[in-house]
Backbone as a ProteinNet text record, in pm:
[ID]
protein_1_A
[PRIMARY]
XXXXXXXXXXXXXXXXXXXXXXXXXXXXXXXXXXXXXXXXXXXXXXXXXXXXXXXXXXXXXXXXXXX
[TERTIARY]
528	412.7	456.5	405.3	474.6	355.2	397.6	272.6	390.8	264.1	338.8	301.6	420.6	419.8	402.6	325.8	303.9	337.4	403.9	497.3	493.8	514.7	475.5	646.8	634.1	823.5	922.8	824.7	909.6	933.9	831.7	887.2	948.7	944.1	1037.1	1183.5	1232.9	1347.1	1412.8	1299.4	1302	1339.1	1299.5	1327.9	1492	1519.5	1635.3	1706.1	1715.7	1828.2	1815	1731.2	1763.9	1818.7	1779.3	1846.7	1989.4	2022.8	2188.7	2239.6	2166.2	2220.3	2273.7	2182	2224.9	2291	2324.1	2381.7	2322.5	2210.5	2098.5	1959.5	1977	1840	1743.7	1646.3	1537.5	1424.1	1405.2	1322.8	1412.4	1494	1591.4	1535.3	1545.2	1490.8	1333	1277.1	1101.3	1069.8	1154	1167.4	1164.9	1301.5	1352.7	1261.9	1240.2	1130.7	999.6	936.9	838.7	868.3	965.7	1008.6	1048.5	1097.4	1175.2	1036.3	936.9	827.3	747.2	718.3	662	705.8	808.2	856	901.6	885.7	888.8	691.9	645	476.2	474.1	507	475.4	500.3	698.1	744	662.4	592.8	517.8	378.1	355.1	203.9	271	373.1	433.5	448.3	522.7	558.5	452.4	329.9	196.3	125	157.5	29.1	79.9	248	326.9	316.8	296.6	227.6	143.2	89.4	-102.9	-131.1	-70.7	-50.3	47	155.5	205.9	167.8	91	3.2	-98.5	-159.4	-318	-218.3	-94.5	-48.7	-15.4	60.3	112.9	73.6	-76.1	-184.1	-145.4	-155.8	-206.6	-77.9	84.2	192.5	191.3	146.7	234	61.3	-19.6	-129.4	-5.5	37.6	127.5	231.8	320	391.4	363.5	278.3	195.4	159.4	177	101.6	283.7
1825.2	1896.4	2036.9	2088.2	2229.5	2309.5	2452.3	2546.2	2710	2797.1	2901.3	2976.1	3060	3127.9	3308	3394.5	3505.8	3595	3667.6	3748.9	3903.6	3984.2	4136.9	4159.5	4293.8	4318.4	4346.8	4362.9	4397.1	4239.7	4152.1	3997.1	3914.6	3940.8	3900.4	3942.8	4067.1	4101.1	4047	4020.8	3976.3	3855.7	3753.2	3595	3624.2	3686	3707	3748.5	3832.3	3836	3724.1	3632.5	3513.4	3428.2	3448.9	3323.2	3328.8	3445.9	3486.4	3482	3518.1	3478.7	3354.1	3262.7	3153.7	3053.1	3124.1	3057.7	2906.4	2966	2847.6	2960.4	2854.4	2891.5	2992.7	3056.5	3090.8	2984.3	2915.6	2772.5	2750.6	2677.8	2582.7	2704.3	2829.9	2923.4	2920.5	2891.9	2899.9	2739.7	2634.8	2501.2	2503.3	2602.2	2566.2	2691.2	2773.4	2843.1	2785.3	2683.5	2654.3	2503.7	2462	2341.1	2357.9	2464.8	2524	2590.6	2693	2734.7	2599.1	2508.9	2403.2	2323.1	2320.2	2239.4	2315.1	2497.9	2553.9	2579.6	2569.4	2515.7	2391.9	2318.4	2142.8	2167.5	2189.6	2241	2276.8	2424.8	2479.9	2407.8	2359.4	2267	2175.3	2076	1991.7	2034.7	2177.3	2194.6	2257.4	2305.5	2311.2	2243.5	2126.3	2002.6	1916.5	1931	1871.7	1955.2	2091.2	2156.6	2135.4	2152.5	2101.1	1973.1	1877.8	1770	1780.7	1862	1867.3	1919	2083.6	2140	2033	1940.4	1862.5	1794.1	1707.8	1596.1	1654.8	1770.3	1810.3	1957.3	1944.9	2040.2	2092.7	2002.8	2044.8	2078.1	1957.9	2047.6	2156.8	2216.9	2355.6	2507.1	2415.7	2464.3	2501.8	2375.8	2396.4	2488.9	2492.4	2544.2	2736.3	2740.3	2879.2	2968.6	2897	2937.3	2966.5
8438.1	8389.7	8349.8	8249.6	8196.7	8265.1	8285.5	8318.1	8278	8276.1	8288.5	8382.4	8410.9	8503.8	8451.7	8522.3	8477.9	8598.1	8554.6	8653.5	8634.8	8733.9	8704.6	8659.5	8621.9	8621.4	8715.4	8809.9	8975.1	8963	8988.8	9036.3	8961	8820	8724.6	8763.2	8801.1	8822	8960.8	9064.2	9184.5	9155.9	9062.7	9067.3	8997.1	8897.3	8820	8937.9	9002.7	9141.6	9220.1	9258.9	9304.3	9282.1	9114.7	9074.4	9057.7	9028.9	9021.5	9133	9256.9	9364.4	9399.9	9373.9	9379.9	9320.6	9129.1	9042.5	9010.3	9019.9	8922.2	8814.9	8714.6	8649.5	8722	8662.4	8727	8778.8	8641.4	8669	8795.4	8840.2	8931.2	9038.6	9046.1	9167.3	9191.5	9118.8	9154.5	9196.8	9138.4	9200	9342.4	9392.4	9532.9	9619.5	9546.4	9630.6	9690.5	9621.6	9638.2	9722.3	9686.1	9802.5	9925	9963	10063.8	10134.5	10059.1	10156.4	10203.7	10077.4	10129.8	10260.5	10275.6	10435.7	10509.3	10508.7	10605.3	10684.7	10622.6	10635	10708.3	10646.7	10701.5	10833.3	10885.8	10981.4	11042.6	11080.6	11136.6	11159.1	11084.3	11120.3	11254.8	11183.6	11282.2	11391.2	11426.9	11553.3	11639	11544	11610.3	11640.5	11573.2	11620.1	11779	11753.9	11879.8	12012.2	12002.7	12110.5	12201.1	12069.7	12116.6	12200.4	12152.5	12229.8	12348.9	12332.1	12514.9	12559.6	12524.5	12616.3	12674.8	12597	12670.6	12754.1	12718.9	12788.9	12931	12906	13089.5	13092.3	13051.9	13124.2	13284.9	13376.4	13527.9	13532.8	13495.6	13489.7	13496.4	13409.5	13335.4	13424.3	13450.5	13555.4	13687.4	13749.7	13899.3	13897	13780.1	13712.1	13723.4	13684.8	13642.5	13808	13881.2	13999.3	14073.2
[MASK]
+++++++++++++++++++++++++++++++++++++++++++++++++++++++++++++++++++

């Protein structure tokens, strides 16, 4: 799907040092930017939702624990 992207000149220059950083395209840098935040998100949901559930599971645990 094509789209454009509209960029100030600070963040235009900001993606251009990334991308040289990394010796890919700019496109190829706003690709991996947005894939890379995307499953650092997911991640974080994941390791919040797995909490949540060991906190309920060993509740009184971590109650005996506390004392």
């Amino acid at each position: 799907m094509a789209m454009t992207l509209r960029l100030t000149d600070e963040q235009e220059r900001a993606l251009a040092r990334l991308a040289e950083a990394d010796g890919v395209s700019k496109h190829e840098a706003v690709v991996r930017a947005i894939t890379e935040t995307a499953a650092r998100r997911t991640q974080a949901d994941e390791v919040r939702d797995a909490s949540e559930v060991a906190r309920a599971r060993y509740a009184s645990l971590l109650d005996r624990l506390a004392q």
